[in-house]
N, C-alpha and C positions, 0 to 999 in steps of 0.2 A: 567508398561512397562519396560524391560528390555533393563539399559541403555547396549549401547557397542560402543566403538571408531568407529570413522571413517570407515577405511578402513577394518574393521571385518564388523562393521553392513552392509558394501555396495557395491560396486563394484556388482549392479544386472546387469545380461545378458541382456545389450541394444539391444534387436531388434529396432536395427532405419526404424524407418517408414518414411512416406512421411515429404515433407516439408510442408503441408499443416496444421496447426495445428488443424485446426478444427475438423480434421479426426482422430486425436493421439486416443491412447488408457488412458481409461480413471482409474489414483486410484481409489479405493475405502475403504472402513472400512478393509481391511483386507492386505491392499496392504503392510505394512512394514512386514509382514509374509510370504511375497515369499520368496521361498528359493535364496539364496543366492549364488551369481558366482563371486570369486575371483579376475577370473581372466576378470577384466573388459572386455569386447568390444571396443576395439577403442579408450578407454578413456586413456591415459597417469598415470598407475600407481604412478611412482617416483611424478610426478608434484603433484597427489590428497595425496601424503606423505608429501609431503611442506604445500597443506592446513593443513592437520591436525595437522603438528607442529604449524603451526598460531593459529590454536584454541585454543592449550596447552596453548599457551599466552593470547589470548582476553578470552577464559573463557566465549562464551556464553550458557544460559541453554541449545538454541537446535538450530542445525543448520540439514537443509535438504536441500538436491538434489532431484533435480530428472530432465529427460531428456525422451521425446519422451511420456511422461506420466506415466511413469516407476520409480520406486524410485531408485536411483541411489546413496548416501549416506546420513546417519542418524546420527547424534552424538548428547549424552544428552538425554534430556526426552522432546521427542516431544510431548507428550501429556498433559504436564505441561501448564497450561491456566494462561497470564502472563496479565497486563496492557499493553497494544500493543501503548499508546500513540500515537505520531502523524497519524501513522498506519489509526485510526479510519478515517482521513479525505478521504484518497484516499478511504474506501470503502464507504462512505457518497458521493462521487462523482460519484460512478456508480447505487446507490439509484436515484441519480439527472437527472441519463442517464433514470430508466427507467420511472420519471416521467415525464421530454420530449418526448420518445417514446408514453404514455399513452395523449398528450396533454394536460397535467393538470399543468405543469412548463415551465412557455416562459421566457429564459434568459435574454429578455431584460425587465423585471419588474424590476422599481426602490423599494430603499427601500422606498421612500414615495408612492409610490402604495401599495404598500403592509404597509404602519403602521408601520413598523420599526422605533421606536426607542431607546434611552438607557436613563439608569439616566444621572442626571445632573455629568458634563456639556452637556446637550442633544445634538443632532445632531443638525447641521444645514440644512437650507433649502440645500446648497449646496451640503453637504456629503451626504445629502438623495438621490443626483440624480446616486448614485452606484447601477449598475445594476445586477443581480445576476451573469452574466458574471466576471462582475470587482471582487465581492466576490470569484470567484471559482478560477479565475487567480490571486487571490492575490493583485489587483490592486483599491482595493475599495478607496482609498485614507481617508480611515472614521480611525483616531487614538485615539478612543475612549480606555480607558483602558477593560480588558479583563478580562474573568475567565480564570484559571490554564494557565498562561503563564508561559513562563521561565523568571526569571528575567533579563536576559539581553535584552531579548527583550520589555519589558516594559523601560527597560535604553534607550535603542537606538531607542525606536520610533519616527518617524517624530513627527514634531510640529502639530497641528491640523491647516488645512488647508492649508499644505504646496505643496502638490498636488492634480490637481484636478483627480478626479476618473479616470478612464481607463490608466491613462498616467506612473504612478511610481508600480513598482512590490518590496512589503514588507511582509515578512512572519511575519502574521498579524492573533491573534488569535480573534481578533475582528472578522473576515470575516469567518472564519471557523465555530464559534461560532454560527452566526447568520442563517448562513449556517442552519444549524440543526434545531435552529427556527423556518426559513423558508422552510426548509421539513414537517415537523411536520403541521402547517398551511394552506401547500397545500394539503398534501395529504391526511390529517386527520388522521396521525397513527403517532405512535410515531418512533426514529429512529433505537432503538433496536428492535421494532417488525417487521418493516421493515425488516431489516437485517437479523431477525431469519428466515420471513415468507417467501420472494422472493431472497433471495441467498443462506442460511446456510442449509435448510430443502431440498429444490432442490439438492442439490449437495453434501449433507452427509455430512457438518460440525456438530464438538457439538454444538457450541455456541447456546446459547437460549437467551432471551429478559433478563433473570434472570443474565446473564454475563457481561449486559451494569447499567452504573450508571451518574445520571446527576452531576455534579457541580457545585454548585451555592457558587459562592463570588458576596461580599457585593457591590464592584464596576461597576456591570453590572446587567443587565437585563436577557443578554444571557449566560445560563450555557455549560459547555463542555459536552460531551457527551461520557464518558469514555468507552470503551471496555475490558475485559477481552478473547483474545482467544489464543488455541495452537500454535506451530511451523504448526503441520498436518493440522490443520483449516485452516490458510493460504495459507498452499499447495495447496490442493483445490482448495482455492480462486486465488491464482495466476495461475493455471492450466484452470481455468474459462476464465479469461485473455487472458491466451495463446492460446485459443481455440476461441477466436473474439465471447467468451459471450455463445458460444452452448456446452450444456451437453446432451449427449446421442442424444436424437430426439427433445429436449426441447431446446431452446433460453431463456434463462436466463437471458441475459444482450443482449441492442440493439447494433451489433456488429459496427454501425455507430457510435455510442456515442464512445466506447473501442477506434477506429482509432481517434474521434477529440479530445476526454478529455486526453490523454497519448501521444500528441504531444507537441514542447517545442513553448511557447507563451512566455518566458524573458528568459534570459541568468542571472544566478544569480554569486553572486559574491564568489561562491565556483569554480563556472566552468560549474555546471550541470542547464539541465534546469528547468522550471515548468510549467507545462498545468493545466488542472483543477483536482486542490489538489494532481496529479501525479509529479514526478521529472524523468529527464530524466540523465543518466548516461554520465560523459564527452567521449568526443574520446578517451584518452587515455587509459579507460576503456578496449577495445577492443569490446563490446558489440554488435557493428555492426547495421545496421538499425535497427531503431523501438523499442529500448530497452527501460524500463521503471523502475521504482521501487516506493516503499511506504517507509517512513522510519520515525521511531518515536523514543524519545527520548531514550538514553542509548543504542540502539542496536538491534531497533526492524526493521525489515526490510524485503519487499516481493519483488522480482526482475525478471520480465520475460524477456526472452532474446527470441524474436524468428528468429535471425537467428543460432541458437544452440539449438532450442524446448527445453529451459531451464527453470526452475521456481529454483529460489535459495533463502530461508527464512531462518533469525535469529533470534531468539528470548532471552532477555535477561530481567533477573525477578531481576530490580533494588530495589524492595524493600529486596530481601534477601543478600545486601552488595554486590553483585559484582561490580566491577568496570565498568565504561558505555564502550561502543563501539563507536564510532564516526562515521560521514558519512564516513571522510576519507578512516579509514582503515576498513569499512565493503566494500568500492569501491575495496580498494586494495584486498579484500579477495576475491570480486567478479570477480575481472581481474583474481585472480590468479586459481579460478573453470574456468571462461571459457578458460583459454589457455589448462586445461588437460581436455576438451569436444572435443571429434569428431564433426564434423562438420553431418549435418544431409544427409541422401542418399539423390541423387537427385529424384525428382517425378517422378516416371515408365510414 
C-alpha cells in the first residue's frame, strides 16, 4: 500500500447523504483508490491540519476516516494487520449478539449452569452465580486471576469475594476470557471462525481464522483470544456498526443487540462508560448521542459516531517499539476529527 500523510491521502468529495446510516454508501476493496478531492466538502481543512500534526506526535501505524461511508482520511499503512488487543472483546460481543439473535445464548445463564470453572483457587458456589450478563458488563464480581492481563490490573484486583456479582463494574480479564469460552461451548465453533465466517467474509475484511491465536497461561483455564487485523478491517467493521448491523441487503449483526450492547451500563473511573465489552466516549468528547468505541492496549481503537456518520480507527503495532497511545489522547484526537466533520444533511 502506498503510504501518504493525512491531508494528501484525503480530503475525499463527501457526498453527505441521509442521516440514516443504514442507508450510507457502502467501502469496499477498492475504496482507498478513489480519486481524491482536496478540497474537502464541508469538512474544516485547517482543523484536519491540527489532527495531522497530532499524529506527527502519537505516531500511530494507521489511522483512518471516514464519514457518510466514504473514506475521508488515511495516514500510515492501513493494510498493516496489527495485535488489536483489547479491540478483540468488543467484536466478541457482537458474535454474543448474534447467538442471542439465533436463540442459542440466554444471558442470564450462570457460570454453574454452564460448568464454568477455573483452577485452584476454584470458584466459589457464589462467584458461580455470575451471569453471562455480569461477564459482558464487566460486573461478574469472579477475581480469579487471568490470562494476558496487564499487570496493573492483576495489582489492583478486588479481593475475591469482595462483591457480589451484578453490583461492582471491574475491567476484568477473567470475564472477557471466559467470555470466549463460553462462545465456543455454545455455539460449537470456535471464536476466530466465528469472526472470519459471520462478520469478516460478509462484509470484505481480510482477516481469516488464521489471524486469531489462543493464549494460554499457567494461572487459568480460560485462554485469551488474540486477534491480529488492519486499520481497513476495522473500518469495515465499525462501518457495520454504523449501519445498525445491515450490509447491502444482508443483516449481519441483530441491529437490536448493536442499540443494547453499545449503551453505557457503569460510569467508569476514566469518565467514559461501558456496556457490553463496548466503551462509550465522555461529553466532553463532543461525540453527541449514541457514540461508542472499542479500544485496546497501546493505541488500537474503533469509534463510531453517528451523529457525524463517522467511523474513526487507530491502529498501533506495539511490538515494532512505538510508543503506546492512551485512551486519553486517542479521546482527544477524536474530539479534535469531530470538530473538523460537517455535520450530516438533514433526511430529504
Amino acid at each position: 500500500m502506498k503510504k501518504r500523510p493525512l491531508i494528501l491521502a484525503a480530503l475525499l468529495a463527501l457526498a453527505t447523504t441521509s442521516l440514516f446510516a443504514d442507508k450510507l454508501p457502502l467501502p469496499g476493496a477498492d475504496w482507498a483508490d478513489l480519486d481524491l478531492d482536496v478540497h474537502a466538502r464541508g469538512w474544516d481543512t485547517q482543523k484536519l491540519s491540527a489532527v495531522e500534526g497530532r499524529l506527527r506526535h502519537l505516531r500511530p501505524t494507521a489511522l483512518v476516516i471516514t464519514q457518510n461511508g466514504k473514506l475521508v482520511a488515511e495516514w500510515g499503512d492501513g493494510d498493516r494487520k496489527v495485535n488489536v488487543y483489547s479491540v478483540r472483546k468488543s467484536i466478541l460481543s457482537t458474535l454474543f449478539g448474534i447467538g442471542v439473535d439465533e436463540g442459542r445464548i440466554a444471558l442470564d445463564r450462570t457460570l454453574a449452569d454452564l460448568g464454568i470453572d477455573d483452577k485452584e483457587p476454584r470458584l466459589t458456589a457464589e462467584e458461580k452465580k455470575a451471569t453471562i450478563e455480569d461477564l459482558l458488563t464487566a460486573r461478574s464480581g469472579v477475581y480469579h486471576p487471568a490470562a494476558y492481563e496487564l499487570g496493573v490490573l492483576g495489582r489492583n484486583r478486588p479481593a475475591r469475594g469482595s462483591h457480589p456479582h451484578g453490583t461492582f463494574w471491574y475491567y476484568n480479564n477473567f470475564d472477557f476470557n471466559v467470555l470466549g469460552t463460553i462462545y465456543s461451548k455454545l455455539m460449537g465453533e470456535s471464536v476466530f471462525d466465528a469472526v472470519a465466517s459471520r462478520i469478516a467474509g460478509p462484509i470484505g475484511m481480510s482477516f481469516t481464522a488464521a489471524d486469531g491465536e489462543l493464549i494460554h497461561e499457567a494461572k487459568s483455564d480460560h485462554p485469551a483470544y488474540v486477534m491480529r487485523l488492519s486499520a481497513r478491517d476495522l473500518t469495515l467493521f465499525g462501518t457495520l456498526l454504523l449501519r445498525k448491523g445491515r450490509w447491502g441487503d444482508r443483516q449481519v449483526l441483530p441491529a437490536e443487540w448493536i442499540a443494547r450492547s453499545t449503551r453505557s451500563y457503569s460510569v467508569t473511573e476514566t469518565g467514559a462508560g461501558y456496556g457490553y465489552l463496548w466503551w462509550q466516549p465522555p461529553q466532553s468528547v463532543g461525540a453527541g448521542e449514541g457514540a461508542f468505541f472499542a479500544l485496546g492496549k497501546g493505541g488500537q481503537a474503533v469509534a463510531v459516531v453517528p451523529s457525524r456518520n463517522l467511523v474513526v480507527v487507530e491502529t498501533l503495532d506495539v511490538t515494532h517499539g512505538q510508543d503506546g497511545i492512551s485512551m486519553a489522547q486517542f479521546l482527544e484526537l477524536l474530539g479534535m476529527v469531530i470538530a473538523a466533520a460537517p455535520a450530516p444533511a438533514p433526511a430529504s
